[in-house]
py3Dmol code that shows the C-alpha trace and the ligand (Angstrom):
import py3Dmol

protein = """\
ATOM      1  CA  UNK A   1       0.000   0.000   0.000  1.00  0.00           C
ATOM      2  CA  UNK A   2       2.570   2.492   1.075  1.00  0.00           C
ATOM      3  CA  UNK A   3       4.942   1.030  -1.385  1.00  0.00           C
ATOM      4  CA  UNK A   4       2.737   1.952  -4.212  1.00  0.00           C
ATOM      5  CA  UNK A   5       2.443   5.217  -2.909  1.00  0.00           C
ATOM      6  CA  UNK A   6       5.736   5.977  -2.554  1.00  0.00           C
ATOM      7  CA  UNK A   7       6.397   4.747  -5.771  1.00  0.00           C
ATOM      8  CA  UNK A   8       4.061   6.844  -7.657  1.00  0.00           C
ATOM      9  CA  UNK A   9       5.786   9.634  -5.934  1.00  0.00           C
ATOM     10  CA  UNK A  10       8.968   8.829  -7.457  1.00  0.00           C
ATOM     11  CA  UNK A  11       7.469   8.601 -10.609  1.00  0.00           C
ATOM     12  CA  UNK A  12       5.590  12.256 -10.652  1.00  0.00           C
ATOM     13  CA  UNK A  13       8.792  13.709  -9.204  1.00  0.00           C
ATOM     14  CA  UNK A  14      11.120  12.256 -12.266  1.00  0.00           C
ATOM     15  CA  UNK A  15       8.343  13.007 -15.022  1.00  0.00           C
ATOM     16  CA  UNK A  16       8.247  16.565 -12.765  1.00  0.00           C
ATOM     17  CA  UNK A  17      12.154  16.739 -13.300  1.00  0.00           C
ATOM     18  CA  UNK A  18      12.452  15.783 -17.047  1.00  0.00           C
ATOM     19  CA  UNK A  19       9.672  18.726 -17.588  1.00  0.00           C
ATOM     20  CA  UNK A  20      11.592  21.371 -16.374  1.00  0.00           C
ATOM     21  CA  UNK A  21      14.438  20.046 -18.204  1.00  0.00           C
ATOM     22  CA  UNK A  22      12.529  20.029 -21.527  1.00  0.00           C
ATOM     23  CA  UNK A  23      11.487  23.487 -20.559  1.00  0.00           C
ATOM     24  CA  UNK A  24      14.573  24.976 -20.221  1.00  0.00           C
ATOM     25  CA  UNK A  25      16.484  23.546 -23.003  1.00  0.00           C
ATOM     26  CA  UNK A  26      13.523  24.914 -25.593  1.00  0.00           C
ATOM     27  CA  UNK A  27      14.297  28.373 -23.526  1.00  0.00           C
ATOM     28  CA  UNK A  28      15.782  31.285 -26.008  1.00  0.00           C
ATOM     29  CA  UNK A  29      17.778  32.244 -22.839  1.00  0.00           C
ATOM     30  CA  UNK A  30      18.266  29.376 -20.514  1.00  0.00           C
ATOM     31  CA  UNK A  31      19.032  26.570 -22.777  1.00  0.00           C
ATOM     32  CA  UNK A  32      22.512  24.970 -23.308  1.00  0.00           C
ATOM     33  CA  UNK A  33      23.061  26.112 -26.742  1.00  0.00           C
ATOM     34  CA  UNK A  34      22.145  30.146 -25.597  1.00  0.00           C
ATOM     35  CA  UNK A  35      24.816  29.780 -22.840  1.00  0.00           C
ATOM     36  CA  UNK A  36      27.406  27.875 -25.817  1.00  0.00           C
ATOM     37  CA  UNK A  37      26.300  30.600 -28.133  1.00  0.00           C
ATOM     38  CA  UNK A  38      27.177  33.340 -25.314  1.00  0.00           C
ATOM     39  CA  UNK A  39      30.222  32.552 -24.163  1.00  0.00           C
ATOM     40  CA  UNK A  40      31.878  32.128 -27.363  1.00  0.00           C
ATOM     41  CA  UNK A  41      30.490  35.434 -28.583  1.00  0.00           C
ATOM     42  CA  UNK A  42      31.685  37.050 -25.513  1.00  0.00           C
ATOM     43  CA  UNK A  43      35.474  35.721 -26.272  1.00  0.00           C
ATOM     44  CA  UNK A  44      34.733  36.859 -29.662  1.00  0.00           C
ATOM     45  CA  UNK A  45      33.690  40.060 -29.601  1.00  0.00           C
ATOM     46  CA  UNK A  46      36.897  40.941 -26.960  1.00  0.00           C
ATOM     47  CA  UNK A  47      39.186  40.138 -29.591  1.00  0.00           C
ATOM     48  CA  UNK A  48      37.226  41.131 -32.961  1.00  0.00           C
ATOM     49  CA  UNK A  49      35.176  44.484 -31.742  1.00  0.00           C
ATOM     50  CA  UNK A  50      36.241  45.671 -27.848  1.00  0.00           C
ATOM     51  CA  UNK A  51      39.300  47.676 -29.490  1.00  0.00           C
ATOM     52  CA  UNK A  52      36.481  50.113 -31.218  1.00  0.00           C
ATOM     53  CA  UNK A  53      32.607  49.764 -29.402  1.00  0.00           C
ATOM     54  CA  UNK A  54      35.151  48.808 -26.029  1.00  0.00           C
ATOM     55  CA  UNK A  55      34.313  45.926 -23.708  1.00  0.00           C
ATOM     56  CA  UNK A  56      30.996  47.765 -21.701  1.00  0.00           C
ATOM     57  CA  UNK A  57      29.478  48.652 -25.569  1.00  0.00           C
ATOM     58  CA  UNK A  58      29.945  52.345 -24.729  1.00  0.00           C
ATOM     59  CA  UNK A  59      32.124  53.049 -28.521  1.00  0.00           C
ATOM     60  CA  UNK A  60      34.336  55.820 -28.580  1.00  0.00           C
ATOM     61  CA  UNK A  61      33.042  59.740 -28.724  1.00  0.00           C
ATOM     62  CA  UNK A  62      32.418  60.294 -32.443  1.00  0.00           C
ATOM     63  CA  UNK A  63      34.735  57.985 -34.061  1.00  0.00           C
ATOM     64  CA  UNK A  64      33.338  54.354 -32.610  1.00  0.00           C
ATOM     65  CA  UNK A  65      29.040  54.318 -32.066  1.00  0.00           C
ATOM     66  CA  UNK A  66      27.969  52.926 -28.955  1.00  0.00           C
ATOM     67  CA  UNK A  67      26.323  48.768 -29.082  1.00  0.00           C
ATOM     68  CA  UNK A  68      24.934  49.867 -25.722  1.00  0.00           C
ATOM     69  CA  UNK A  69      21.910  51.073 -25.912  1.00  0.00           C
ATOM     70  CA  UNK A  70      22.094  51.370 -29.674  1.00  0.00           C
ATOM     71  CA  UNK A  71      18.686  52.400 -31.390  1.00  0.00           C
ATOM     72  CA  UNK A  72      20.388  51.250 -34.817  1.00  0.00           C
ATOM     73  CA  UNK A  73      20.364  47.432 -33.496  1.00  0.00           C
ATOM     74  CA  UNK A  74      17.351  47.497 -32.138  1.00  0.00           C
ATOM     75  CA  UNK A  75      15.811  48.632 -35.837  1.00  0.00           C
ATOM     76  CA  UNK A  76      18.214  46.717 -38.026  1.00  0.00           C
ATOM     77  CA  UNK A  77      18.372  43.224 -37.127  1.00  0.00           C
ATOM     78  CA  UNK A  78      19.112  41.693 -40.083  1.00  0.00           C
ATOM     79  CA  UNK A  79      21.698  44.493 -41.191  1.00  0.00           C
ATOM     80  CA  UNK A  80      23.865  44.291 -38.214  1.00  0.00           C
ATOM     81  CA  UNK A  81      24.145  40.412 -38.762  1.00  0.00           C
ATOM     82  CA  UNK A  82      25.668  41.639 -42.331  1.00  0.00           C
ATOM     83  CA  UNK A  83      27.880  44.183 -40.691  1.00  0.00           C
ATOM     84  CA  UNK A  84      29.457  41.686 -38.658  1.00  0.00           C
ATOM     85  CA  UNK A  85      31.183  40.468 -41.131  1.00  0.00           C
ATOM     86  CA  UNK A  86      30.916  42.377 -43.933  1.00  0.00           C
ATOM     87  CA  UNK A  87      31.721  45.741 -42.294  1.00  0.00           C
ATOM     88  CA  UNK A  88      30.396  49.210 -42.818  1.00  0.00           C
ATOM     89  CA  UNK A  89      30.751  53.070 -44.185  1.00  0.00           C
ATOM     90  CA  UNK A  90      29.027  55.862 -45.129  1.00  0.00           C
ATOM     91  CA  UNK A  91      26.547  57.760 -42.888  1.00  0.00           C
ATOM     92  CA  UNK A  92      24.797  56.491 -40.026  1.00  0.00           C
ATOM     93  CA  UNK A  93      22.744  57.374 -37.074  1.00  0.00           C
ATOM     94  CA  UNK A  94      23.099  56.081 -33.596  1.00  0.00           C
ATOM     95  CA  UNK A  95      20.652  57.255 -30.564  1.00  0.00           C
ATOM     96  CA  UNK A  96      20.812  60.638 -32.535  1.00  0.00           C
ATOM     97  CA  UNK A  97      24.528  61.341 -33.120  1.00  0.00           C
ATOM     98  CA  UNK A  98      25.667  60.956 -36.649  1.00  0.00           C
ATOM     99  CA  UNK A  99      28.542  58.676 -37.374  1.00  0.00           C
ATOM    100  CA  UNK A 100      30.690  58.546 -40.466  1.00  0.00           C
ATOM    101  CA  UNK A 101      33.582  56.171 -40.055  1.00  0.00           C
ATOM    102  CA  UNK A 102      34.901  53.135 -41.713  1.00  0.00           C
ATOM    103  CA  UNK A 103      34.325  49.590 -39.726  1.00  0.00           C
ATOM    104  CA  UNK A 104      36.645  47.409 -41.624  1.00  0.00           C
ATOM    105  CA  UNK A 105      35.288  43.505 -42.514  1.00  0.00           C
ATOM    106  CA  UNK A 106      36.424  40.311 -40.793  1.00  0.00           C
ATOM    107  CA  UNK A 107      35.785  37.466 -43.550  1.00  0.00           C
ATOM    108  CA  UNK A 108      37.760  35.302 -41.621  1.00  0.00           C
ATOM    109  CA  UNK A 109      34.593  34.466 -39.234  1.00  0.00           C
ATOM    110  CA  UNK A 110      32.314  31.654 -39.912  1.00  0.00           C
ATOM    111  CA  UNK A 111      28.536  31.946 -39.876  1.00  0.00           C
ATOM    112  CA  UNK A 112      28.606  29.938 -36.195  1.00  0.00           C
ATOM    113  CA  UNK A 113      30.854  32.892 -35.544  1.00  0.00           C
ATOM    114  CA  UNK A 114      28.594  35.385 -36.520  1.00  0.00           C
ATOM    115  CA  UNK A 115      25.999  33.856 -34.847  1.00  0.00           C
ATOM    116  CA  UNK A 116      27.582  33.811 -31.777  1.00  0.00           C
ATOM    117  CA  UNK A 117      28.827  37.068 -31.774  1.00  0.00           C
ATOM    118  CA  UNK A 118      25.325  38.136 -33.095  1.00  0.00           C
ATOM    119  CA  UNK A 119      23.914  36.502 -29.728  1.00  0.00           C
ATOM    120  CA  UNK A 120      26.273  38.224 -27.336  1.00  0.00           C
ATOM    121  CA  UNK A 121      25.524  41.409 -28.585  1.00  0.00           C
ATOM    122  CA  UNK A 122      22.016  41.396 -28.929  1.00  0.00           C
ATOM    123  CA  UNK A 123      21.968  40.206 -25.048  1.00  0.00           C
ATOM    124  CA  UNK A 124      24.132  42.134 -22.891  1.00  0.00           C
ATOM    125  CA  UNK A 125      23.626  45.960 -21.970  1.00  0.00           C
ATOM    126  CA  UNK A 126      19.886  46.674 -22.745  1.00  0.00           C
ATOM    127  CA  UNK A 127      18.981  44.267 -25.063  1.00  0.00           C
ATOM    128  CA  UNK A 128      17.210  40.496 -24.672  1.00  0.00           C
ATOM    129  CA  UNK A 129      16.537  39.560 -28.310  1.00  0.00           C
ATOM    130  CA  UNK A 130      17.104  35.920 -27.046  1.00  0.00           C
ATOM    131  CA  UNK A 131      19.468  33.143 -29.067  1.00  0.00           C
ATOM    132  CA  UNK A 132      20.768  33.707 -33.139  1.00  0.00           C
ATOM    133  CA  UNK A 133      20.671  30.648 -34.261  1.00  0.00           C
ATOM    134  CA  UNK A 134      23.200  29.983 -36.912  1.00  0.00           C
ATOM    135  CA  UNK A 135      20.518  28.849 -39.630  1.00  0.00           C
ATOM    136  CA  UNK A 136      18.738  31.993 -39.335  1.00  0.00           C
ATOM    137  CA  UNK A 137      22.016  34.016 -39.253  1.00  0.00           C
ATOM    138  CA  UNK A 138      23.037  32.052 -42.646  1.00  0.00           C
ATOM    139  CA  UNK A 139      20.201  32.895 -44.056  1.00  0.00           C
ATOM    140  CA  UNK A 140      20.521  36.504 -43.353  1.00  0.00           C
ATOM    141  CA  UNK A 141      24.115  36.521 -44.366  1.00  0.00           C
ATOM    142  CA  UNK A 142      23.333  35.025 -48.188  1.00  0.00           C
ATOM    143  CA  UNK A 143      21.518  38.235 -48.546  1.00  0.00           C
ATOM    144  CA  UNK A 144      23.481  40.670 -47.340  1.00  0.00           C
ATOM    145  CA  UNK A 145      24.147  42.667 -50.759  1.00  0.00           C
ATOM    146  CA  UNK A 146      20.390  42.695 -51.420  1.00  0.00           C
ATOM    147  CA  UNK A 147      19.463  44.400 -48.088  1.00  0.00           C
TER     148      UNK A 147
END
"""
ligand_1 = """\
43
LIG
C 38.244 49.368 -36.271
C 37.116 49.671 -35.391
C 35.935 48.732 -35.376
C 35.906 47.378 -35.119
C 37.096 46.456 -34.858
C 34.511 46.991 -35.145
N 33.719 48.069 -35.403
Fe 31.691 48.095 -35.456
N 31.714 50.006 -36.139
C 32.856 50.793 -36.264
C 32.494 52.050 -36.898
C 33.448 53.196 -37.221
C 31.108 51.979 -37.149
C 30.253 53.058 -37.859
C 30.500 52.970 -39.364
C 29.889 54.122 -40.154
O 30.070 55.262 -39.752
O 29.242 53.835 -41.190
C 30.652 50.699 -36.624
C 29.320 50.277 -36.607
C 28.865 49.149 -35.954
C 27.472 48.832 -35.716
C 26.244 49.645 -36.106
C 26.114 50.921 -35.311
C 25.774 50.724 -33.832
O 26.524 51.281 -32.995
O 24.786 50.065 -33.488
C 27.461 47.637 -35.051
C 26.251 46.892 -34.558
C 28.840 47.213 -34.902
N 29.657 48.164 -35.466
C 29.225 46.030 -34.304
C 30.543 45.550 -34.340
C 30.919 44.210 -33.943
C 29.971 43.173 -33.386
C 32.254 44.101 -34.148
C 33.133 42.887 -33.981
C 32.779 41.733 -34.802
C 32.735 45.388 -34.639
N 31.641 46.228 -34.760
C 34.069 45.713 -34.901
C 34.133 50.436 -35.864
C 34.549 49.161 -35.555
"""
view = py3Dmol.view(width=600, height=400)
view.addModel(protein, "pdb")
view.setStyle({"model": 0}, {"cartoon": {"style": "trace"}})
view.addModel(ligand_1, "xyz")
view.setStyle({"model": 1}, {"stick": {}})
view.zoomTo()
view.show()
């Protein structure tokens, strides 16, 4: 009698357990892969972008925009994933100031690369845009002329 009980127990707290586990993993911020995707971008984006936007995102007066806080992320997605990797020049408007500078490209990083980096930036200072996976970055980055 008790044994059954008991048992049953056991059984609602493992199927209890491997819920939450489910749960999590399918998380855009709590899963595995997010915290993979993170940390990589984090040692990434130290050696690829800190020199210019600087380690806390702030950029550099007029010459570097900021990541922190940037209006120009929020509103291009998609365009940021290009200028990654791809670089950019010509005019540009960030939180109001007006930047005209040259960010050089890095072809040397792999879409996983971009992804990653993609992920760290789009989830530290203000912004929670959740995990970049690399088939949607990929996809973005094929059409990065045509945007
Ligand atoms: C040599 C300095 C330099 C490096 C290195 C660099 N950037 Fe930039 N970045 C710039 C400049 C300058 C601009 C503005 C270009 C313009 O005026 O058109 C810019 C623009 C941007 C923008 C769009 C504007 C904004 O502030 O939201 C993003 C996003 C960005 N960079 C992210 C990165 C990331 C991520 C890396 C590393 C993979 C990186 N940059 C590496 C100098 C740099």
């Amino acid at each position: 009698m008790y044994r059954r009980l008991i048992l049953s127990c056991l059984l609602a707290l493992l199927i209890g357990t491997l819920h939450l586990k489910c749960n999590n993993s399918s998380d855009k911020t709590s899963g595995t892969k997010y915290k993979q995707y993170y940390i990589k971008g984090e040692s990434l984006y130290t050696v690829h972008c800190s020199n210019c936007h600087q380690k806390d995102g702030s950029g550099l007066g007029l010459l570097y925009p900021p990541l922190n806080q940037s209006d120009y992320m929020a509103s291009n997605k998609q365009k940021v994933i290009c200028i990654i990797r791809n670089g950019l020049q010509g005019e540009i408007k960030v939180n109001g100031k007006v930047y005209n500078k040259v960010m050089p490209p890095i072809p040397s990083l792999s879409d996983i690369e971009v992804a990653q980096i993609a992920t760290y930036i789009y989830n530290t200072w203000t912004h929670q845009e959740g995990l970049m996976e690399v088939k949607d970055v990929s996809a973005v980055l094929q059409n990065c002329n045509t945007n």
